[in-house]
Each structure stands twice: as C-alpha cells, then as structure tokens.
C-alpha positions in Angstrom: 188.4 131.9 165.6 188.3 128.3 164.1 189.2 130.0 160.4 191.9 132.1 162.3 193.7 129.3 163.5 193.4 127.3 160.1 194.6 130.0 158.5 197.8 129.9 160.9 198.1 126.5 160.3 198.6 126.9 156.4 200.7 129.9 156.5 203.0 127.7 159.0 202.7 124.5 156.7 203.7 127.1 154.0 206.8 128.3 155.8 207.7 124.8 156.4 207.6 124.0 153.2 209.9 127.3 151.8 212.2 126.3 154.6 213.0 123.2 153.5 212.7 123.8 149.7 215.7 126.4 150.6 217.7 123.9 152.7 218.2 121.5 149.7 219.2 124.5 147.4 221.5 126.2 149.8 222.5 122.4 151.1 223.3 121.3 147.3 225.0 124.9 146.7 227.4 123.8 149.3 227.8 120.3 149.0 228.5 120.7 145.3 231.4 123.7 146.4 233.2 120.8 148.6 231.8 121.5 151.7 231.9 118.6 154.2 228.4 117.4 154.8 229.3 115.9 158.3 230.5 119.6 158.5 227.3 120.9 157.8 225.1 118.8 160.2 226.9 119.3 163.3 227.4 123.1 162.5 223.7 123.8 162.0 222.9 121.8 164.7 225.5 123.1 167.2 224.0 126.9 166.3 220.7 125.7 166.4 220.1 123.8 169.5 220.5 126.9 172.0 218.3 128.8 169.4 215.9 125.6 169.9 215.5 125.9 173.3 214.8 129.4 173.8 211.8 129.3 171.8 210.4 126.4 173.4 211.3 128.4 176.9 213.7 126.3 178.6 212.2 122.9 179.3 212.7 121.1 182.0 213.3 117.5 181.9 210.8 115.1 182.4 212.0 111.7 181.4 212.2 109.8 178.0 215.9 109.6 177.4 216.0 106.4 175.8 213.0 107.5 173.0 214.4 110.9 173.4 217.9 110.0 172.2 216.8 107.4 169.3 214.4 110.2 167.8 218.1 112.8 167.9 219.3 109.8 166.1 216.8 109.3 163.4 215.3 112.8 162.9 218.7 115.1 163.4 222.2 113.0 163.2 220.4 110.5 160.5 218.2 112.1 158.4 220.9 115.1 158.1 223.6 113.2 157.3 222.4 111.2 154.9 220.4 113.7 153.2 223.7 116.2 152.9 226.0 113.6 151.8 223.1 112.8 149.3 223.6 115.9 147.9 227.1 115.6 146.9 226.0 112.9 144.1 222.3 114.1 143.4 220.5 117.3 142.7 218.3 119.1 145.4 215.2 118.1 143.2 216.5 114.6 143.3 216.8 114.9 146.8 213.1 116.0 147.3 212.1 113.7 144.9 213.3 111.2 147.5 211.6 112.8 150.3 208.1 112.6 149.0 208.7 108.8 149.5 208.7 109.4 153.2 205.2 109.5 153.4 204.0 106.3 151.6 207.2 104.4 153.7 205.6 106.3 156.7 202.2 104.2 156.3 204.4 101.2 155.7 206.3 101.6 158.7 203.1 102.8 161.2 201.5 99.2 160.0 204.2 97.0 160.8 204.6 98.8 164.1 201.8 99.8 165.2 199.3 97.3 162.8 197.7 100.5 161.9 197.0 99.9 157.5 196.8 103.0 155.3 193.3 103.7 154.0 192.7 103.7 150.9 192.8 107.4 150.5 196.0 107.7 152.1 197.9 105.6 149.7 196.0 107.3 146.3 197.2 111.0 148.0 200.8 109.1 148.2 200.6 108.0 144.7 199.6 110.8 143.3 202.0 113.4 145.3 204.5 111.1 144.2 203.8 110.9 140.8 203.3 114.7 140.4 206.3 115.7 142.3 208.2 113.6 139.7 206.4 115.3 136.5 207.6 118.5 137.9 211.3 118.0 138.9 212.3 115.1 136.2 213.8 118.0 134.2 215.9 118.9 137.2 217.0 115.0 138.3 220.7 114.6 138.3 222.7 111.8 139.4 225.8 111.5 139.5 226.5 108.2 141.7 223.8 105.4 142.3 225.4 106.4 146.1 223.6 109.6 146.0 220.2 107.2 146.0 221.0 104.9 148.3 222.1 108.0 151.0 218.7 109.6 150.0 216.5 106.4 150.6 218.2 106.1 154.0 217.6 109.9 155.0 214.2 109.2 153.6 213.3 105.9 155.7 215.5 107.6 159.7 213.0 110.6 159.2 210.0 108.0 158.2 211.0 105.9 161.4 211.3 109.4 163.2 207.7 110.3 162.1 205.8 107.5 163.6 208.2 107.4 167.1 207.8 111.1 167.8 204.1 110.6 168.5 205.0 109.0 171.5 207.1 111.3 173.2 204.6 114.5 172.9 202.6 112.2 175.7 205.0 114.3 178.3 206.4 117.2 176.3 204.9 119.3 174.0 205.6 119.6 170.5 208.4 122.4 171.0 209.7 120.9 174.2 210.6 117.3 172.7 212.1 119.3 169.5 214.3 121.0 171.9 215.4 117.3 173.8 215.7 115.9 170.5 217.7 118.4 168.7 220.1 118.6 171.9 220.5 114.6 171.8 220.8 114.2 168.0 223.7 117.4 168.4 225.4 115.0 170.8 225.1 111.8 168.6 226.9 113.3 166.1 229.8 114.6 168.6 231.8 111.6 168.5 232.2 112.4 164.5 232.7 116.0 165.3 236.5 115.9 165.0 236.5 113.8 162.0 234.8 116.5 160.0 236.4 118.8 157.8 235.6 122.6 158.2 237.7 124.4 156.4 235.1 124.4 153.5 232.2 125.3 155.4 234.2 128.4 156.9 235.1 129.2 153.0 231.5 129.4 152.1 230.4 131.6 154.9 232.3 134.6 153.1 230.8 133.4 149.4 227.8 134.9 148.1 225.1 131.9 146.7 224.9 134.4 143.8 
C-alpha cells in the first residue's frame, strides 16, 4: 500500500510537471502571436474555476476570506500575470529558468516569516537544481527586454509568497477545497481588469493550429 501511494505521488508530481512545462510553450506560442496576456489569465481562469470546483465537490465555505483572497492574489491574478506578460519579452525556458528561483526565495521568504532557516541540504538541492536547470536551457534563453526579467522575478517571488501562506489555510480546507476558494477569488481580482483586456487575439488563436 505504502509503495502504491508513492507511486501515485510521482506519477502526479510527473503530471504536474508536463503540465506546466506545456503552459509556458503553449503560453509563449501565444504571447509571441500577440495575444493579450491579461487576456489569457482571466480566460483560463474564468473556464477553469467552475471546472475547479467540481472536482473538489462543491465546498462549502468555512471562513478565511482575508488569507483566502491574498493567496487568489498571489498564486492566480499575480503569478499569472506576470508570468504571461513575461513571456512576451523572454522565452518559455527563460521563463522556467526564473521559476526554479522560487524555491531558494521560498526558504528565504519562510525564514523571515516564519524564522524557520533552510538546512543546509535544502539550499545545496537549490543550488544545484538551479545550476542544472541553467546548463540545460542556456541554449534556449532569449531576451528580448530586461522587462521580460523583471515580470518573471515578480511571478517568481507572488507564487514564492503564495507557497509559504497556503500552508495556513489547509488548517480548515483541504488541499482541493482552498484551491477551489482561491482560484474563485484570484478570478475575481482580476475582474476589475477584465474589460481592459484585449480579446480579439486570444479568440484568433483558438482557430490556429500550434503546428
């Protein structure tokens, strides 16, 4: 049983992993064809919500707003905003390159907060992810504005901020559950920008082949 349920766990960390490699690639695609980022947040996250929600069965509410709502703000109107708009002045492996820096700024962030310091071990697996992420995709690195950077480091250090807040909530919602809550909330942070976006790209692309 205990191997069974490891071997569940990789496969899923696997899946994660394809999951996002794709959403930089397909998110690059598009944000190189002209395709409004803001666009592409609030779509995604306007189909996926309901989506969200069923699969974690219809939660009830049971408190959290305030933490609720700043985790929609960090981990889905944030992070996905500045990670897509990234992408119109950076490559997708410059783009992930950014991302493995969320873990070491992670550690950083959990011991000013929570005076919790990385071991030792932690900070060598950083390094070295780091290090060896950026032998593998230097070949791949564009940039085309320092922009692009600065929008990646921001994505990089809402979803590092996200990480160490969201422990907190799953003390009255299970992991699906507060997903659910915080998908909803981050949906309706990025509302009020809604009608500023332009989706007449995005619409274009849904009727273009990626190859």
């Amino acid at each position: 049983m205990y191997m069974r349920g490891r071997g569940l766990g990789l496969l899923l960390a696997t899946v994660s992993i394809v999951s996002w490699s794709t959403n930089y690639l397909v998110g690059r695609y598009m944000a190189s064809g002209g395709v409004d980022p803001l666009a592409l947040s609030v779509a995604r996250f306007a189909l996926a919500t309901p989506a969200v929600f069923a699969l974690a069965r219809f939660p009830r509410y049971r408190g959290g707003l305030v933490l609720l709502a700043a985790l929609g703000l960090l981990g889905v109107a944030g992070f996905n905003i500045f990670l897509y708009s990234s992408l119109v002045y950076i490559s997708a492996a410059a783009a992930s390159l950014f991302v493995v820096l969320a873990s070491p700024a992670t550690q950083l962030l959990q011991a000013l907060l929570h005076r919790e310091a990385p071991s030792r071990g932690a900070l060598l697996g950083s390094a070295a992810s780091f290090a060896g992420a950026y032998l593998i995709l230097e070949p791949y690195i564009t940039i085309r504005s320092l922009l692009g950077p600065a929008l990646a480091i921001l994505a990089t250090l809402s979803w590092s901020l996200y990480t160490v807040l969201v422990r907190r909530v799953y003390n009255f919602y299970t992991p699906a559950e507060a997903m659910a809550w915080i998908s909803l909330l981050g949906t309706l942070a990025m509302s009020p920008l809604a009608a500023y976006a332009d989706y007449h790209a995005l619409l274009t692309h849904t009727h273009t082949p990626l190859w």
